[in-house]
C-alpha positions as CSV (number, residue, x, y, z in Angstrom):
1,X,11.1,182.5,43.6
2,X,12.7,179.2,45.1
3,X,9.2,177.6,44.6
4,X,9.4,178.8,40.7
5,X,13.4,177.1,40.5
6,X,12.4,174.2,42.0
7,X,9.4,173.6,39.9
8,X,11.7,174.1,37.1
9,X,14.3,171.3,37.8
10,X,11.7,169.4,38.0
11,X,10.0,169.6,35.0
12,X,13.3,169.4,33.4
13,X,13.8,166.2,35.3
14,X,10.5,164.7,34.0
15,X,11.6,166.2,30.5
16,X,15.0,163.9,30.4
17,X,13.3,161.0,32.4
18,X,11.2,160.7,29.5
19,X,13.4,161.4,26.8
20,X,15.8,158.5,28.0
21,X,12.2,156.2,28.7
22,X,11.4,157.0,24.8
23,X,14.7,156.1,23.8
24,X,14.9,153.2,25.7
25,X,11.6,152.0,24.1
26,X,12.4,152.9,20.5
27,X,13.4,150.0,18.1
28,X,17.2,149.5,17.6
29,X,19.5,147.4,15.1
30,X,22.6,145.8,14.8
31,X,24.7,144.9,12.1
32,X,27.8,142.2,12.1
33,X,29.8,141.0,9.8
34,X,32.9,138.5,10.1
35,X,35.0,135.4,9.6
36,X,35.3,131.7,11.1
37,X,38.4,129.5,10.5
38,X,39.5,126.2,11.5
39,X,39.8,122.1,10.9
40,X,36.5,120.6,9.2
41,X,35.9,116.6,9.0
42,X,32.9,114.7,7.7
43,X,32.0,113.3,4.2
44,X,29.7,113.5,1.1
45,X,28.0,110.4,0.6
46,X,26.1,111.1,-2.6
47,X,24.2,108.2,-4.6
48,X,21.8,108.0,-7.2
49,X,18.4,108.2,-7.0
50,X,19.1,105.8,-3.4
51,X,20.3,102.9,-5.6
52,X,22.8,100.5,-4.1
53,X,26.4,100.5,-5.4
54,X,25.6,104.1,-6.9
55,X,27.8,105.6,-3.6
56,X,31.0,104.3,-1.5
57,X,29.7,104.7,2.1
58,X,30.0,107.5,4.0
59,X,32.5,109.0,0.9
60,X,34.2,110.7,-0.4
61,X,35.5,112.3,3.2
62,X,36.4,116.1,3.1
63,X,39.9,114.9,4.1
64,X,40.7,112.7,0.8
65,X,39.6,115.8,-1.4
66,X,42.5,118.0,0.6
67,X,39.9,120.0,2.0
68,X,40.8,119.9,6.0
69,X,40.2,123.7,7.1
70,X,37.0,125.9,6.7
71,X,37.5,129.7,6.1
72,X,33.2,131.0,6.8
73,X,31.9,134.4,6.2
74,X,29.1,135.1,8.4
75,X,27.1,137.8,8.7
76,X,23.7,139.0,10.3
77,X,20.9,142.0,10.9
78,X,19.3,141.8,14.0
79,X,16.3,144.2,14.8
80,X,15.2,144.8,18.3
81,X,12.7,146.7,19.9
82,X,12.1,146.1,24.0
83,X,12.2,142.7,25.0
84,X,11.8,141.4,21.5
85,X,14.7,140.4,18.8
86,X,14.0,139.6,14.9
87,X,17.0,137.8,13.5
88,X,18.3,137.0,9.7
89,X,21.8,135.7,9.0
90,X,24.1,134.3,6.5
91,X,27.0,132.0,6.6
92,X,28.7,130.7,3.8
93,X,30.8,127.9,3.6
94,X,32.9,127.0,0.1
95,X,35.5,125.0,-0.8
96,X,37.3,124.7,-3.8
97,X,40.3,122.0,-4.0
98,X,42.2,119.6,-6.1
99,X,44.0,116.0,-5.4
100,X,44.6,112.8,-6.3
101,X,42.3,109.9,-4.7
102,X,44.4,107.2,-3.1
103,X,41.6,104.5,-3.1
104,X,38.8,104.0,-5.8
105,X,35.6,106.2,-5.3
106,X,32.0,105.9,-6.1
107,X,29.7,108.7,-6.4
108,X,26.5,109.3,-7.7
109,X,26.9,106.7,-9.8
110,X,30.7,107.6,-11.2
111,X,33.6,105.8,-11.3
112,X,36.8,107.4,-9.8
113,X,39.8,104.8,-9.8
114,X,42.6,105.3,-7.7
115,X,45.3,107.8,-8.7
116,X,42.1,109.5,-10.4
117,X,43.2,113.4,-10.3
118,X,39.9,115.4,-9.0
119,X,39.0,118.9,-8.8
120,X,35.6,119.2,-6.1
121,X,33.5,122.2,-5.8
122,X,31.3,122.4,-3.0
123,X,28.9,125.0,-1.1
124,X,27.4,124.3,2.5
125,X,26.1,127.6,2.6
126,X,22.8,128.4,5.1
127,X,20.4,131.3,6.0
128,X,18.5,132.0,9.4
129,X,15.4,133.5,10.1
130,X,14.6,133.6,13.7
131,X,12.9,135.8,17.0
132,X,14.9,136.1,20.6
133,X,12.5,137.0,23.7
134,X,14.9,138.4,26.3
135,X,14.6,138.2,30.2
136,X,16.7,140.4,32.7
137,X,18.1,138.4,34.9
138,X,20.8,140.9,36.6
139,X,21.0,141.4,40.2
140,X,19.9,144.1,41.6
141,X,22.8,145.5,42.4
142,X,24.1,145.3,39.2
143,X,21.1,146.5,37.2
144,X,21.2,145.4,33.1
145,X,23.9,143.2,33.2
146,X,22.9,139.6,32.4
147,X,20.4,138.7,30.0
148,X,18.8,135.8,28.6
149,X,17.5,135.1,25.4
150,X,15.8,132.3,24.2
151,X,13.5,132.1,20.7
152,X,13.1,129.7,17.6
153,X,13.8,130.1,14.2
154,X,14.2,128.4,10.8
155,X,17.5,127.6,8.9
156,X,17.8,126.9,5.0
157,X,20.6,124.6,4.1
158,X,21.6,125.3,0.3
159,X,24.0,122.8,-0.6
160,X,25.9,121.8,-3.9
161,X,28.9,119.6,-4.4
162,X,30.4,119.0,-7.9
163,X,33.4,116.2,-8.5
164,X,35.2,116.3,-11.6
165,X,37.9,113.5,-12.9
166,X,40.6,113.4,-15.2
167,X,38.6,111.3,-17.5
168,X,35.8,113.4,-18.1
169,X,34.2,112.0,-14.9
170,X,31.6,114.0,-13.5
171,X,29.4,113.7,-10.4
172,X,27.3,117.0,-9.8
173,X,24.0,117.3,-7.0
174,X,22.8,120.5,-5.7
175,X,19.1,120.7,-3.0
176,X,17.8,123.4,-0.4
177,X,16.6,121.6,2.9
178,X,14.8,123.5,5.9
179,X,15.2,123.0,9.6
180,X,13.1,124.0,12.5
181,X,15.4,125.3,15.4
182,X,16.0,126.1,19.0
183,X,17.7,129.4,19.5
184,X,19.4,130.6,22.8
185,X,21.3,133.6,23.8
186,X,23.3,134.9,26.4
187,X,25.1,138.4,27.4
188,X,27.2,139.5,30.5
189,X,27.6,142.7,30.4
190,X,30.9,142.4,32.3
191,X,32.5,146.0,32.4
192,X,31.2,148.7,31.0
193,X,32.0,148.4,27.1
194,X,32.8,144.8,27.4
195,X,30.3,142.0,27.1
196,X,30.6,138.2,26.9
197,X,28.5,136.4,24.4
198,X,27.6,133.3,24.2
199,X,25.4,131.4,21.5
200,X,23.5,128.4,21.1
201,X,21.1,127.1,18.6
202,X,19.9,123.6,17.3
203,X,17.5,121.9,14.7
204,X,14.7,120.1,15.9
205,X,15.1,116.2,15.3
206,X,12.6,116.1,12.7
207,X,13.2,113.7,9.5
208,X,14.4,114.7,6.0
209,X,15.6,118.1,7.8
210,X,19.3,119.3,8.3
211,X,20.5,119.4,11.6
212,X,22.2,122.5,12.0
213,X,24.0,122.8,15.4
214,X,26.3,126.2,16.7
215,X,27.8,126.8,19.6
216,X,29.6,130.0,20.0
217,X,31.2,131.9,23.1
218,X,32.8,135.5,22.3
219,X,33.9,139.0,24.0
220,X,32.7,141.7,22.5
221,X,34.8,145.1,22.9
222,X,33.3,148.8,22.1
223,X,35.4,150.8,20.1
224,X,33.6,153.9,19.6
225,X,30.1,156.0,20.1
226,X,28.8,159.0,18.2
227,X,25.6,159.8,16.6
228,X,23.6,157.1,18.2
229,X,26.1,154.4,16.0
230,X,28.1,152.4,18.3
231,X,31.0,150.4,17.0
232,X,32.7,147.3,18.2
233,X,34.8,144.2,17.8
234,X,34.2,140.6,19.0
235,X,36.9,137.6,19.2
236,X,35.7,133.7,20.3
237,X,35.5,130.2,19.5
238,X,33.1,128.3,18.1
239,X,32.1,124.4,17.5
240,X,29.6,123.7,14.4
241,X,27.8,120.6,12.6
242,X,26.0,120.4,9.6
243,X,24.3,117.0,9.0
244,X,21.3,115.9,6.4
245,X,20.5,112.5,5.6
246,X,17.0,111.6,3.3
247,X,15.1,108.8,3.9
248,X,16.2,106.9,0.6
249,X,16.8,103.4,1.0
250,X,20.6,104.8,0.1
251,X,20.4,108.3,1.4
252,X,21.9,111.1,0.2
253,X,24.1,112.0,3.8
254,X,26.5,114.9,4.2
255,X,28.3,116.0,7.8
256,X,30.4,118.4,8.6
257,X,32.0,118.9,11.9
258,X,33.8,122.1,12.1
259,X,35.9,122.7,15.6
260,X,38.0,124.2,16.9
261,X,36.7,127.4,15.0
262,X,38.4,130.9,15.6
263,X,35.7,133.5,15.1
264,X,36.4,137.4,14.7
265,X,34.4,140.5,13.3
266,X,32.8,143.5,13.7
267,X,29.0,145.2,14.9
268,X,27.6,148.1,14.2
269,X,24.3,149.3,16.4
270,X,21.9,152.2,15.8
């Protein structure tokens, strides 16, 4: 009789060990969504067709178009399965303002005298595409704790910045650049239901490409569990930099340096 009990805890053991092995082997996803603010600097230098005199240099500046803070959505899905991670994300940047120049602008061409009034439209929006290979790199006391993920990706900068004058002036360019990138990821699973996160990811240094660069560190908080869907919230800071700049003999060259950024959101896994 003993023999019979004891043959069935085990099997029942076996049973669960499994169950939790399949689970632990079957694909997962995750789900965020949230917002970036904070102080921007950089500039729009836009010419035509690379001719000189068609640009001021290194103008007009984000700051003399009363655009001096960034307010991003950003948002990804993640799909995981093992060791591996498949990434795609969005984050959009957009700024809509209107001032009065103080000094006498050229761009693309267009004349914008001083005390010109100006209305700018402009989108520094960008998608990512990218795959995470993850090593465990806990102690062994302190099994699943720390991990390490690096991976490459691609980015697509879609970019557009329109400036309108008071005298019908009208400067208008729009192009979609991609960038190869370097992708790196790390969580410390500090306490249960706690983790720190941090991100970093860069464009390769290859010509005609944007150069994309994020830098990220966060704490992300569970807020609940049910139904295999686990909830949470994460709060951080962030430092970020777009940058492109063509090979015409006048290039078309935008940056924008975004720090300190406050980042805050929300994740969903099932």
């Amino acid at each position: 009789m003993s023999l019979i009990v004891f043959e069935q805890y085990a099997l029942a053991g076996s049973l669960q060990a499994s169950e939790e092995s399949n689970k632990a082997d079957a694909p997962w996803f995750e789900v965020s969504g949230g917002l970036q603010y904070g102080s921007i600097d950089g500039f729009l230098q836009t010419p035509s067709g690379g001719h000189r005199g068609t640009t001021s240099h290194e103008r007009p500046t984000f700051d003399e178009l009363g655009i001096n803070t960034v307010l991003s959505f950003d948002g990804s899905l993640d799909a995981h399965w093992k060791m591996h991670t498949l990434i795609a994300g969005v984050q959009l940047n957009r700024f809509s303002e209107s001032t009065t120049l103080h000094d006498s602008l050229i761009s693309q061409n267009i004349s914008f005298p001083a005390n010109t009034h100006v209305a700018s439209d402009i989108r520094l929006d960008w998608y990512r595409f990218g795959y995470l290979y993850t090593f465990d790199l806990s102690p062994k006391d302190h099994k699943k704790t720390f991990f390490i993920s690096p991976g490459v990706g691609i980015a697509l900068l879609d970019f557009h910045y329109e400036l309108k004058g008071d005298e019908d002036q009208h400067a208008d360019r729009a192009y979609t650049k991609g960038a190869l990138r370097l992708l790196c990821n790390i969580d410390w699973k500090i306490i249960e239901g706690l983790d720190l996160q941090a991100r970093t990811s860069a464009s390769l240094p290859i010509s005609n490409t944007p150069s994309i660069i994020n830098l990220s560190l966060s704490a992300e908080k569970n807020l609940f569990s049910t139904s295999g869907i686990t909830g949470s919230a994460y709060l951080g800071i962030a430092y970020e930099k777009i940058e492109y700049e063509d090979n015409q003999d006048v290039p078309n060259h935008i940056k924008a340096e975004m720090w300190p950024l406050v980042t805050a959101g929300l994740k969903m896994k099932f």
